[in-house]
ZAMARGU-4260 file (C-alpha; in steps of 0.2 Angstrom, whole numbers, plus 5000, padded with zeros to 4 digits):
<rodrens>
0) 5059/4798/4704 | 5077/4806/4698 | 5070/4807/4680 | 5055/4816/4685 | 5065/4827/4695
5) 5077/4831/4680 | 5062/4832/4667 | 5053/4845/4679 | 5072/4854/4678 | 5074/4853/4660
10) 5054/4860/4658 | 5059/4875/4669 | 5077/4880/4660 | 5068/4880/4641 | 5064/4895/4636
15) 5048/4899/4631 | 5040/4911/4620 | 5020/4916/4621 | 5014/4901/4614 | 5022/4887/4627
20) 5034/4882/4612 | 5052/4883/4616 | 5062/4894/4607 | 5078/4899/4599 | 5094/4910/4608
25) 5097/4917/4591 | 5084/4924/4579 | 5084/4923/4560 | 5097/4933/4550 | 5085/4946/4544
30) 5081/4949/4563 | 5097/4955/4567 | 5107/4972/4567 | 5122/4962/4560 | 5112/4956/4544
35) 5108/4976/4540 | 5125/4983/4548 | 5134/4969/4533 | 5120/4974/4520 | 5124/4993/4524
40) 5143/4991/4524 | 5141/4979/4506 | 5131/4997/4497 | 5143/5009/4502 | 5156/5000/4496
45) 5147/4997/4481 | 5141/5014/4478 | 5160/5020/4483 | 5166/5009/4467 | 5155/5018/4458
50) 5162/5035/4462 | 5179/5032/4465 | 5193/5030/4454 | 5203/5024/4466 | 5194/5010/4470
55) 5194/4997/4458 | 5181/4984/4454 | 5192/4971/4459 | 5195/4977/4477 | 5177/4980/4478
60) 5171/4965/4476 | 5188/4959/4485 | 5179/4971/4501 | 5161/4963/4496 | 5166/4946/4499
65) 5176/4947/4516 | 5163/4955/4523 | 5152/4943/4517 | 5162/4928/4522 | 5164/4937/4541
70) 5147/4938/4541 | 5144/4920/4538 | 5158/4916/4551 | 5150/4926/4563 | 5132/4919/4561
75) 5141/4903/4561 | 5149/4906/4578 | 5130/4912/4585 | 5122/4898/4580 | 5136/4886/4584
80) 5130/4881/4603 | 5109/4884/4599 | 5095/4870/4596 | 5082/4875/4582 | 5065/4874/4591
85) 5059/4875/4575 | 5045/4889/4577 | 5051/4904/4566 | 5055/4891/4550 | 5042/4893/4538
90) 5043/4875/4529 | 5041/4867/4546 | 5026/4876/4552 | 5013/4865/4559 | 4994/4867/4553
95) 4984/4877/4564
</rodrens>
């Protein structure tokens, strides 16, 4: 009866999205503010390389790849405690 019990608990406590599936805590990259805020952040600097003279190629891309690497750290950190459901992968889709 105890199994039962904690089944039912765990079935209650999933997360589910319209199709009864369980879901994700944490979307895919692209989903996210933080994906475009890092893709916005990596242009200007770019684009300030460009214009500037005092900003060298070097330190750009030195700028380029720290924000890149906290990005990663970040997405890292978010997805760290989360179980992949599975439903917003495109190589794992079932057929319908």
């Amino acid at each position: 009866m105890a199994s039962v019990e904690t089944t039912e608990r765990a079935r209650r406590s999933t997360p589910l999205n319209v199709s009864g599936r369980a879901s994700d805590e944490t979307k895919l990259s692209p989903k996210t503010t933080e994906f475009w805020a890092m893709a916005g952040i990596i242009a200007a600097i770019l684009v300030a390389s460009a214009v500037s003279d005092s900003l060298g190629d070097v330190r750009a891309w030195t700028l380029v790849a720290a924000v890149g690497i906290g990005y990663m750290i970040s997405r890292g950190l978010a997805k760290s405690g989360t179980k992949h459901a599975g439903g917003e992968d495109p190589l794992n889709q079932n057929n319908r």
